[in-house]
N, C-alpha and C positions, 0 to 999 in steps of 0.2 A: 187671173181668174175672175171672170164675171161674179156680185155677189146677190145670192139667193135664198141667203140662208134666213131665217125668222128664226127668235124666242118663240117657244110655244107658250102659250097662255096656260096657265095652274091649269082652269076648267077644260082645259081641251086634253091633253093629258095624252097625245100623240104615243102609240106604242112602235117600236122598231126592235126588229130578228135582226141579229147580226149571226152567222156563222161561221167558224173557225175563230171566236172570238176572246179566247185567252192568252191571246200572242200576238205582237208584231202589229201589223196594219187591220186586223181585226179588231184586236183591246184598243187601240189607240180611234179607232172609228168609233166604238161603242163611247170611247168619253168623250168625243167631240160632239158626236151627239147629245148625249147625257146631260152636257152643258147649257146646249141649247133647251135643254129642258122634256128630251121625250123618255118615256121609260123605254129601257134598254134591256131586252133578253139576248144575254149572253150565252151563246150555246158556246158548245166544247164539247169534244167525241167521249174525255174524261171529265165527269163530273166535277172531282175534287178540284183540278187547276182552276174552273170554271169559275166554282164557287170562292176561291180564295183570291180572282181576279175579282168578281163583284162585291165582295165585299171591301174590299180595299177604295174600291170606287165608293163604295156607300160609307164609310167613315169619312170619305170626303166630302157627305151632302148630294150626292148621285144618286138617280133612282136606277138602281142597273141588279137584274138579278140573273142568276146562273140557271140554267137548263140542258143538261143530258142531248146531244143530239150526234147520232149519224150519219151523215147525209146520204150514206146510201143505202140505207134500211128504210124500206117502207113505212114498217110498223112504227119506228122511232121518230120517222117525220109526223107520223098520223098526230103521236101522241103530242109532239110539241107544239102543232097545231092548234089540238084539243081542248091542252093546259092553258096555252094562253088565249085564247079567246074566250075561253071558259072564264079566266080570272077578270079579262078587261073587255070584253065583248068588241075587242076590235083588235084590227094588226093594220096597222098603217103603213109600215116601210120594210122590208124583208132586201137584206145585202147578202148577195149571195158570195159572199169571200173565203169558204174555203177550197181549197187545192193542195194539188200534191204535185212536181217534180219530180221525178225516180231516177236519183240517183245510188248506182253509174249506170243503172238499166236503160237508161232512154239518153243515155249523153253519145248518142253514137249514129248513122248515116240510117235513112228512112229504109234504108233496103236491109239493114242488117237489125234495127229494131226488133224485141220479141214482140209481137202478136198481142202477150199478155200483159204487158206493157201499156202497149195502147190500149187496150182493154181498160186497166183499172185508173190508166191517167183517164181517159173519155169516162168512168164510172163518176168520180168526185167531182170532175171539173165542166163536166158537159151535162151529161145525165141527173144529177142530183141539182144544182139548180134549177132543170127544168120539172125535177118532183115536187122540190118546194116551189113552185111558181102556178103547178097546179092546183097545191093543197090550200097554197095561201090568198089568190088572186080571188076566188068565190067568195071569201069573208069581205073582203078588199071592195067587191061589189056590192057586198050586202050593205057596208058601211058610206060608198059613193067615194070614195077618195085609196089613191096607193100609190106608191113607190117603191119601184124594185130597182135591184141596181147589179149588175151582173161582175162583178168586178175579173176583168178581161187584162191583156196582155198587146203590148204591139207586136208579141212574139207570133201573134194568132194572124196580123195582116199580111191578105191575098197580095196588096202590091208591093209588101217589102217581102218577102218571102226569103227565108234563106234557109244552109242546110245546118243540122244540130236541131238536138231535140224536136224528135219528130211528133214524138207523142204529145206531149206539152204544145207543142203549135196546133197539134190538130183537134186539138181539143178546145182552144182557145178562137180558134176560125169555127167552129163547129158551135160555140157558144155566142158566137155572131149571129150566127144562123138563130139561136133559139131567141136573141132577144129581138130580130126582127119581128120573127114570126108572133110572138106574142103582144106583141107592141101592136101588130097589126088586131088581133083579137081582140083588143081590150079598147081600141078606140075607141070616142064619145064615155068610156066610163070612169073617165076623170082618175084613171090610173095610168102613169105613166112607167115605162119600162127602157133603162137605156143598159148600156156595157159603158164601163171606163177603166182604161189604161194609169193606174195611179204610178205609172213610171218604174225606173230600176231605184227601187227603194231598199232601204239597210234594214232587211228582216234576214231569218234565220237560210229564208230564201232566197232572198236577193244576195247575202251576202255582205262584208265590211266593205267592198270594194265599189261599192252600189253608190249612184250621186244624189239620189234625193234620199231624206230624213221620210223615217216617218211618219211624222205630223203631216209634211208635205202630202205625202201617199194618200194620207187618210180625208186630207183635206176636200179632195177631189171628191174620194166619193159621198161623201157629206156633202159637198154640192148638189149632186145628184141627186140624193135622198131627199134635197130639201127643196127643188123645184117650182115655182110656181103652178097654177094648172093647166097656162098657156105652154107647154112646154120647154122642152120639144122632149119628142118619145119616138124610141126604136132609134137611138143613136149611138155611133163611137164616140165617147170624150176622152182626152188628155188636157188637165188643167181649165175646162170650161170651155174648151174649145172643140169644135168637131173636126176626129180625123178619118183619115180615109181606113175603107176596110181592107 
């Protein structure tokens, strides 16, 4: 992996949304960041894991604080929004990581998948990144600089296509779709907006059987996040590299 990553300087004070970020490849995102030195809003659907993840980061000298969020509440995006640019007048980096799997409901042939199924995997995983991308991308402007990062699957690519998990793949090609198209919108505004594949990583999702760590996982989209302004935007990455959709 190509490296892009910068310290942030104390006075700059770079803020970054992480979602689903109490667990797995989200907490593990939120410290790689945190290192590099941007404040880290840690959301979580439950407050309390949230808050007992960031603090745990902050007794190690981390600036990472906890925030109530569900991504597919309106209201609940407005408000985390609100709060935080309210507190730092700016939101620099929004990762859009969380998701859901339904299992055994979606481990099964596209023809026999429930309807509702697809329904609520397209709710979290397709739909609410693109709420937060509305709510956040205007501050993003106001401020002249951003970084989203859509954190995607190779489960979701048109030319490897296979059959299992119908929902989860369509959601994941369908969240292709949304970081083109906003990538496209935001062009000249020094926002950049990509999808990355952080691989079959050892979370509660991926499972023990999973070959990348991790660290590895998280590593990737902290690339991302940390971008130059030359980019590139509206891309697939795995490991820093572009693949195919």
């Amino acid at each position: 992996m190509g490296s892009s990553q910068q310290t942030v300087r104390a006075d700059e004070r770079l803020v970054a949304i992480v979602t689903g970020g109490n667990r797995g490849l989200g907490l593990e995102t939120c410290r790689q960041l945190a290192v590099l030195g941007y404040q880290v809003v840690l959301t979580s659907r439950s407050l309390k894991p949230g808050e007992a993840a960031a603090a745990a980061f902050r007794e190690s000298g981390l600036r990472v604080v906890a925030h109530q969020l569900d991504v597919t509440d309106p209201l609940s995006v407005e408000r985390l929004i609100a709060d935080v640019d309210g507190t730092y007048d700016r939101i620099d980096v929004l990762v859009n990581n969380a998701a859901v799997a339904l299992r055994p409901a979606d481990d099964r042939g596209t023809l026999q998948v429930d309807i509702e199924t697809v329904r609520q995997t397209l709710e979290v995983n397709t739909l609410a990144p693109l709420r937060l991308c509305q709510a956040v991308v205007p501050v993003m402007r106001r401020v002249g600089y951003g970084r989203v990062v859509n954190v995607s699957s190779g489960m979701g690519q048109l030319d490897d296509m296979e059959s299992g998990w119908p929902a989860y793949r369509i959601s994941k090609t369908a969240l292709s779709a949304v970081t083109r198209l906003v990538a496209r919108e935001v062009s000249g505004a020094n926002i950049l907006v990509n999808a990355v594949c952080p691989g079959w990583v050892r979370t509660d999702m991926g499972g023990s059987s999973a070959t990348r760590s991790v660290e590895e996982g998280a590593a990737g989209i902290v690339w991302a996040a940390t971008l130059p302004d030359r980019g590139p935007s509206g891309s697939f990455f795995r490991d820093g590299r572009p693949i195919a959709w």
